[in-house]
C-alpha positions in Angstrom: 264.3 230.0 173.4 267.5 229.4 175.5 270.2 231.6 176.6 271.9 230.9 173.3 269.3 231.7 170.6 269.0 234.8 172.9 272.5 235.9 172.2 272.1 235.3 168.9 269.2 237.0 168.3 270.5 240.1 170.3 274.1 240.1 167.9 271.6 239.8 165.0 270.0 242.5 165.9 273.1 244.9 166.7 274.7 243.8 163.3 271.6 244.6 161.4 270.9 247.8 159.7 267.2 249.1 161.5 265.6 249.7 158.0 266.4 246.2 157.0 265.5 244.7 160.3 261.8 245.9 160.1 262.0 245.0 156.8 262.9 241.4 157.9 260.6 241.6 160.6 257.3 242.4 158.2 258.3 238.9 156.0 257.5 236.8 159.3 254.2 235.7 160.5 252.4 236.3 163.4 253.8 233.8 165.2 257.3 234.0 164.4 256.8 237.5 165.2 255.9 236.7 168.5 258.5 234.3 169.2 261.2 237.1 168.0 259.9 239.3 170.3 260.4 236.9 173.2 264.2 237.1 171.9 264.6 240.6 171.6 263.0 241.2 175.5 265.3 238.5 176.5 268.1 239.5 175.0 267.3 243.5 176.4 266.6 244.6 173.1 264.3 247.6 173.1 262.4 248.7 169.8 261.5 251.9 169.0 257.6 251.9 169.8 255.1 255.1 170.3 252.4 255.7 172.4 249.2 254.4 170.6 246.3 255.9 172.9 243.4 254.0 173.6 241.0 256.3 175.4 238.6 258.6 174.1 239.4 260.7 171.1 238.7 262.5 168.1 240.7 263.5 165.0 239.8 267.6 163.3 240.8 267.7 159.8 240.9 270.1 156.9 240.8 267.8 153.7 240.5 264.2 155.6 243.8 261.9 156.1 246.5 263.4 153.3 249.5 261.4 154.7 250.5 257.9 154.7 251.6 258.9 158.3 248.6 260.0 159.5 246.4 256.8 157.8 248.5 254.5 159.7 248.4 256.4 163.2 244.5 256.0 162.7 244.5 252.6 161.8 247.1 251.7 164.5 244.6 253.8 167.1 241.5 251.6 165.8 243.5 247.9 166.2 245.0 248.9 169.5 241.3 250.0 170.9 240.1 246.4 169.7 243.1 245.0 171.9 244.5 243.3 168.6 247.8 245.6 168.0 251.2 244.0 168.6 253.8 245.9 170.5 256.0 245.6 167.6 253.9 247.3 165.1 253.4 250.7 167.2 256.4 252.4 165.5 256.5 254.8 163.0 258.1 251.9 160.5 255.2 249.9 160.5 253.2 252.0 157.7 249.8 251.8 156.2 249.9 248.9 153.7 251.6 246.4 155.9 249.2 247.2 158.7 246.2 246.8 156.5 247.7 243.4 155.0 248.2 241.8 158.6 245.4 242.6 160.0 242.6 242.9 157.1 240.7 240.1 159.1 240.3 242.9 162.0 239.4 246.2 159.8 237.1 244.3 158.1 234.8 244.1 161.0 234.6 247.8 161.6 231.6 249.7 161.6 231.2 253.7 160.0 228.3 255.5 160.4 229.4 258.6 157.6 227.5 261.8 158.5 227.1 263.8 155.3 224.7 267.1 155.8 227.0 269.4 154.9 225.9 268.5 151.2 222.6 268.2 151.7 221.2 271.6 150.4 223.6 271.6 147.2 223.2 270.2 144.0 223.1 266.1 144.0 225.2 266.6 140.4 227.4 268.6 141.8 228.1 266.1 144.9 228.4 263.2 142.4 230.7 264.8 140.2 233.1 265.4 143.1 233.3 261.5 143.7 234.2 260.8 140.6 237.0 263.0 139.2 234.5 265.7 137.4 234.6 268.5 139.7 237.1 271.3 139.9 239.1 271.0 142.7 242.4 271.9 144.0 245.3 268.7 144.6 245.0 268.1 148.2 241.3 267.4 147.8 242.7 264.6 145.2 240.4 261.5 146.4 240.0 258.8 143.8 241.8 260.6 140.7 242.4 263.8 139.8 239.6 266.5 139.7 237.5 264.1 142.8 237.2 265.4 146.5 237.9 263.5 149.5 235.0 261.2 151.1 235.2 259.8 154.1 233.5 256.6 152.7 235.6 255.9 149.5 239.0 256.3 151.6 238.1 253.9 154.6 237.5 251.4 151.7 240.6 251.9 150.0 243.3 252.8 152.6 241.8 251.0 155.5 240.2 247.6 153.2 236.9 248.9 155.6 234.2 247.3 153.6 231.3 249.3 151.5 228.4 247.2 153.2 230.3 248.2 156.9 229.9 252.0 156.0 226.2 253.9 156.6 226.1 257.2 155.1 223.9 259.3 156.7 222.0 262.7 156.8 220.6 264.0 160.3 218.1 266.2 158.2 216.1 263.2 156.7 216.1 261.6 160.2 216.9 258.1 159.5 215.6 256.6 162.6 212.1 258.2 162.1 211.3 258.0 158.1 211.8 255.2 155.2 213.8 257.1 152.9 214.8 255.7 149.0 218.4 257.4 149.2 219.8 259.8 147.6 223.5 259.3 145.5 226.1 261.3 147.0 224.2 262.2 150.2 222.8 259.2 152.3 221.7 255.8 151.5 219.1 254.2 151.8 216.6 254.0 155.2 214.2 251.6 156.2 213.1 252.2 160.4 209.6 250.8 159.8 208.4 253.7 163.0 205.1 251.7 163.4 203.2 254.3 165.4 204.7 257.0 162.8 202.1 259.4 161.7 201.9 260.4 158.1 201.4 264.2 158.6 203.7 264.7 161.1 206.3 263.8 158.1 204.2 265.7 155.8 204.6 268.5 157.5 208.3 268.0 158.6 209.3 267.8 154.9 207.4 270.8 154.8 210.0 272.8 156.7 213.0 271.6 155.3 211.8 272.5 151.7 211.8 276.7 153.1 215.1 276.3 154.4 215.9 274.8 150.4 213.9 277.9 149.1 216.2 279.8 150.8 219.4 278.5 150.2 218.6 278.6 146.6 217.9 282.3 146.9 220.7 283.1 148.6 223.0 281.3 146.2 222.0 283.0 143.1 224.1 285.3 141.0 222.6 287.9 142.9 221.5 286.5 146.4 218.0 287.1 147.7 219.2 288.6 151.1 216.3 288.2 153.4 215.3 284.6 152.1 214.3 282.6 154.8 214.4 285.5 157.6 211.3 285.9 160.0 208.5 288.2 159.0 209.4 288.5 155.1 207.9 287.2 152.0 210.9 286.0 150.0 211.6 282.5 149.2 211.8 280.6 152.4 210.0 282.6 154.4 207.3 280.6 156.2 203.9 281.6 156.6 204.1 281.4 160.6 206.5 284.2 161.1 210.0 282.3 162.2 212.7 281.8 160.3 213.1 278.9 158.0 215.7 277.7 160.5 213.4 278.0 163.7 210.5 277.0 161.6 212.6 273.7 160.9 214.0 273.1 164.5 210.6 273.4 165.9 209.0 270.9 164.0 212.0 268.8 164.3 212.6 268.7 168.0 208.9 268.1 168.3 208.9 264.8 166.7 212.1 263.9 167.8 210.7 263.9 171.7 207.3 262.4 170.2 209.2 259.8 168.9 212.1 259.3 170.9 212.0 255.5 171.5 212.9 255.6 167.6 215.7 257.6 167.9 217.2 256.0 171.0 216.9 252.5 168.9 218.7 254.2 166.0 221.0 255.5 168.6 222.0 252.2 170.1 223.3 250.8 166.5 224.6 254.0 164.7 226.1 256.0 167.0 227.0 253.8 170.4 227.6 250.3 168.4 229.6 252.2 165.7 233.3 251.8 165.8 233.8 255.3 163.6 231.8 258.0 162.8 232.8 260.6 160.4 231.7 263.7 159.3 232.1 265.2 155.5 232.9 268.2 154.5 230.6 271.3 152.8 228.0 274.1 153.3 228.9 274.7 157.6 226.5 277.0 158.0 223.6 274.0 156.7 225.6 271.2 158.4 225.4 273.5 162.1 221.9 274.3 161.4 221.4 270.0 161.0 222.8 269.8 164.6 221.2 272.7 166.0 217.7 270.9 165.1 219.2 267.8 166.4 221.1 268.3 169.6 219.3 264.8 170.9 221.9 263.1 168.6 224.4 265.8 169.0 224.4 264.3 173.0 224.5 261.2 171.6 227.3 261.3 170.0 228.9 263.3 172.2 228.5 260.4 175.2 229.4 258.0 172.9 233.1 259.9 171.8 233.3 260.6 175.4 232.5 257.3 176.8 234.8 255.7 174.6 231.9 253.9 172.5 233.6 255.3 169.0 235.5 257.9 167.6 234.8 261.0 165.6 236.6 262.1 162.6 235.9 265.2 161.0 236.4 266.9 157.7 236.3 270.7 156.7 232.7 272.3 158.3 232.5 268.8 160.2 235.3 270.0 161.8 234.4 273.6 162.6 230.8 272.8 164.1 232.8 270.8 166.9 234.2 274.0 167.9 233.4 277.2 170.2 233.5 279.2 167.2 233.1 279.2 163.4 232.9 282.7 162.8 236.5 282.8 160.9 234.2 281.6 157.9 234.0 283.2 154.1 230.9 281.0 154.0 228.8 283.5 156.7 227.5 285.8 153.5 224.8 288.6 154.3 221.3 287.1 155.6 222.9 283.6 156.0 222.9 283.6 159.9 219.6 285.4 159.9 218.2 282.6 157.9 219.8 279.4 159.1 220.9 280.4 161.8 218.5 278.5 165.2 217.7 280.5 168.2 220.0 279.7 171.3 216.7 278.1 173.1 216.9 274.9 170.8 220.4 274.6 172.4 219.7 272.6 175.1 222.7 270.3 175.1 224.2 269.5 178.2 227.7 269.7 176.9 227.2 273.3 176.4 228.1 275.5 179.7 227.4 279.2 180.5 230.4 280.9 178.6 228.9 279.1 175.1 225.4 281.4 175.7 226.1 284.0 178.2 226.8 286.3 174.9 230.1 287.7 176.2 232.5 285.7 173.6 230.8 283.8 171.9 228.1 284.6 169.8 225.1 281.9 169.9 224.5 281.9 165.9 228.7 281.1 165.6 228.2 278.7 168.0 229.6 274.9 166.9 226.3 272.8 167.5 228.1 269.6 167.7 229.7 270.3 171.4 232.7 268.0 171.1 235.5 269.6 171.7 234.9 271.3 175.3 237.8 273.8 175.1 237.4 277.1 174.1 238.6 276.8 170.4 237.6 278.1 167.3 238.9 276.6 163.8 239.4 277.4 160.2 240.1 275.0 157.5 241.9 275.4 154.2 243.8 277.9 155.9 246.1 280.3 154.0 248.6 283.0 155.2 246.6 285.7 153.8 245.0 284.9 157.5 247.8 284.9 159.8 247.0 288.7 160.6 243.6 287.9 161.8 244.5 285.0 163.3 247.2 286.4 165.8 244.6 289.3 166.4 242.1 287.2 167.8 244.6 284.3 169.9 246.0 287.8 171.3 243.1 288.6 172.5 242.6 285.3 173.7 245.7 285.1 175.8 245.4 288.4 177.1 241.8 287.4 179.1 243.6 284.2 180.0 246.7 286.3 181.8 244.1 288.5 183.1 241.6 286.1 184.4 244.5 283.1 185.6 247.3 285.4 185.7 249.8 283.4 184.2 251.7 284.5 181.8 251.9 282.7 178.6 255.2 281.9 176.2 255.3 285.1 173.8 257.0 282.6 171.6 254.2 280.2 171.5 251.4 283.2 171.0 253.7 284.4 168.1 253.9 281.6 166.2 250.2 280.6 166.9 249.0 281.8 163.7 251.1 280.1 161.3 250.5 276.4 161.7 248.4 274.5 164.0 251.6 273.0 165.9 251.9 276.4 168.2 248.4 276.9 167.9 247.7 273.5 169.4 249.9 274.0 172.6 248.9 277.8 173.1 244.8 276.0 173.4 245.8 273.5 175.3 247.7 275.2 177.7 244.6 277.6 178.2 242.1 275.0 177.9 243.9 273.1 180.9 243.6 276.4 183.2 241.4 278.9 182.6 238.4 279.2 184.5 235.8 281.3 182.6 237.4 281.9 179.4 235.4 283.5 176.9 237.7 284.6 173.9 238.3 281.2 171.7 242.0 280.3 170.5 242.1 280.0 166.7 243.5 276.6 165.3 244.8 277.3 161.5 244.6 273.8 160.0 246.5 274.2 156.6 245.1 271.3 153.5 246.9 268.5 154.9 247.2 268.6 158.7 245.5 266.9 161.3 244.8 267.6 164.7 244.6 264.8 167.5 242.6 265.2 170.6 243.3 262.9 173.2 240.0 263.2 176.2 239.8 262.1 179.8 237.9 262.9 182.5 238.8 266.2 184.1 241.2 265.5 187.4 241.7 267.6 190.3 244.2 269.9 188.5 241.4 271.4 185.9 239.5 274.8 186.8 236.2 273.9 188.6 233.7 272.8 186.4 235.7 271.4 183.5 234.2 268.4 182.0 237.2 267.0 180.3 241.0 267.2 179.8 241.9 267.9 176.5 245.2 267.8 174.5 245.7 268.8 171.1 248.2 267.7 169.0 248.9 268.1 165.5 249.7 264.7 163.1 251.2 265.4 159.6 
């Protein structure tokens, strides 16, 4: 365009309202849009535009994506890593449905794998009714219709227009790259790896193991729970015959054939986690879903490389979120014998991703321990949370800033530390100033995620200005 259509284009642009201008803007096609563009740079028009990160990064959630805010942030993350998001449509005005209507071509081709464990031990009825509208639920777990939870799967498909066929739901505890599995609705689908040299007792006795650690979640959920179900040395339900605990009984057996058959799970590997554009993880029984990672770090590296390496992102939901921390101890779900049953001695820990604060037992304890390492700073999280809490909460981020003044001897923003506990705003700058300078800090930072909220975190490699011996930068940030 000449000098001319530039002017005009620029007094256009001056005269017209912004809400009708993006409004405008959304009726033209791509390459109308382009050639307006051209105008508006040439006639030193500036629009409004946001930084869309591309690098490495994972999204901690309570209930999922709530907001049509934070649906289109995701989406507008996802086309910008596939190099496909125009400059005009990283401002807040360009929402959800218009982004999924321009570029449906693009989503389409996205790949999930859906990590469901955390369900895995309950009831399948129970699961399917909360897809459907028949369970009980509160109205920010609202998913398809009123009385239904929110599942990763069913809201890619109908906010993002990802299809069903492009989503693989998964459990880590029927190991999918090492056994052909039917399915099971509401949990995982169905698995076909066709492990040629696969023996038939080694899954024989495999299944074997996870049945105790059933037996003893069963026990321990009665109306009167079995305390001691599943422990070492007891003869309750869950109690294996060789002494360990239905937990340690169940890694042992699992890491076993996971190194005897590791060509199988590297092949799985390759295509589920590495080739996968998003994986996700649901929401549940944490204690269950961190035992499935404990007897699984192989994968739990996996992944890890892959998020970090900028292979895929990670989204998680509820526990999926809190095994991706330091800590989970904040946690109504930790009921008497529950870590003493499912709960995996540190030595099946043997991620590199874990350093010498996560085991040396000073913070810390091993059996709170996130198994999914993700998150590298020291951070512990709580979802659904409620200001019955906030007490607790600023008790234990006061003790975590007074070992980081101690240790660093900085001194922190009392204003920040005060308002730490009552939204994940302050909580999220008080963690990520301490993540980005303490050296050997043991005491984690609670992050109060209210139904709702989302937390960002943006990864790169650690630069010169980290302590010595940080693996990453991290910054958290919280999306509403």
């Amino acid at each position: 365009m000449g000098s001319g259509a530039s002017k005009g284009v620029g007094g256009f642009l001056d005269a017209t309202p912004k809400k009708d201008l993006v409004a405008t803007i959304k009726l033209l096609d791509a390459e109308q849009q382009e050639k307006l563009k051209e105008a508006m740079d040439e006639a030193g028009v500036t629009q409004t535009t946001h930084v869309v990160p591309t690098g490495p990064i994972a999204w901690l959630t309570s209930t999922g994506f709530v907001s049509e805010n934070q649906w289109a942030r995701f989406i507008k993350i996802m086309l910008k890593r596939r190099g496909v998001l125009q400059d005009m449509d990283t401002g807040l005005d360009a929402e959800r449905g218009y982004l999924v209507d321009k570029y449906a071509d693009e989503l389409k081709k996205l790949k999930v794998t859906y990590i469901n464990d955390a369900s895995h031990h309950r009831p399948t009825a129970n699961m399917v009714a909360g897809r459907v509208g028949d369970a009980i639920v509160g109205e920010e777990f609202v998913g398809r219709g009123e009385g239904s939870w929110f599942w990763w799967d069913q809201g890619l498909q109908d906010k993002m227009g990802i299809p069903k066929e492009n989503i693989t739901m998964i459990q880590l505890l029927e190991k999918p790259w090492l056994f052909n599995r039917p399915g099971r609705e509401a949990n995982y689908d169905k698995s076909e790896p066709n492990v040629e040299n696969l023996e038939p007792a080694d899954q024989e006795k495999y299944y074997t193991a996870l049945q105790f650690t059933q037996d003893a979640f069963n026990a321990l959920k009665e109306k009167d729970p079995k305390v001691g179900a599943g422990q070492a040395g007891k003869d309750l339900p869950g109690c294996p015959p060789s002494g360990l605990s239905c937990a340690n009984e169940l890694a042992k057996v699992s890491v076993e054939l996971n190194e005897k058959y590791e060509d199988a799970l590297n092949t799985w590997c390759d295509q589920y986690i590495d080739a996968a554009d998003i994986v996700v993880g649901q929401g549940g029984e944490v204690v269950m879903l961190n035992m499935a990672w404990q007897c699984n770090q192989k994968i739990a590296t996996r992944l890890v490389d892959a998020v970090r390496s900028n292979k895929c992102i990670y989204a998680g939901l509820s526990a999926s979120t809190m095994v991706c921390a330091k800590s989970m101890e904040m946690t109504g779900e930790i009921q008497p014998g529950w870590i003493e049953a499912f709960a995996c001695a540190k030595e099946w820990l043997k991620s590199a991703y874990f350093d010498k604060n996560d085991k040396d037992g000073d913070g810390t304890k091993a059996f709170h321990l996130g198994a999914l390492p993700l998150i590298d700073s020291p951070m512990a999280i709580r979802p659904h949370y409620n200001a019955s809490w906030e007490k607790e909460v600023l008790r234990k981020n006061l003790m975590a800033e007074h070992e980081f003044e101690k240790e660093v001897g900085t001194d922190i923003d009392d204003e920040i530390l005060k308002k730490s506990n009552q939204g994940c705003e302050q909580a999220c700058k008080l963690l990520t100033l301490i993540s980005n300078a303490a050296k050997d800090q043991d005491n984690p930072v609670f992050i109060p995620i209210r139904n709702g909220r989302v937390v960002e975190v943006q990864i790169t490699p650690a630069g010169p200005d980290m302590p010595s011996g940080s693996k990453v930068k991290e910054i958290f940030k919280a999306v509403h």
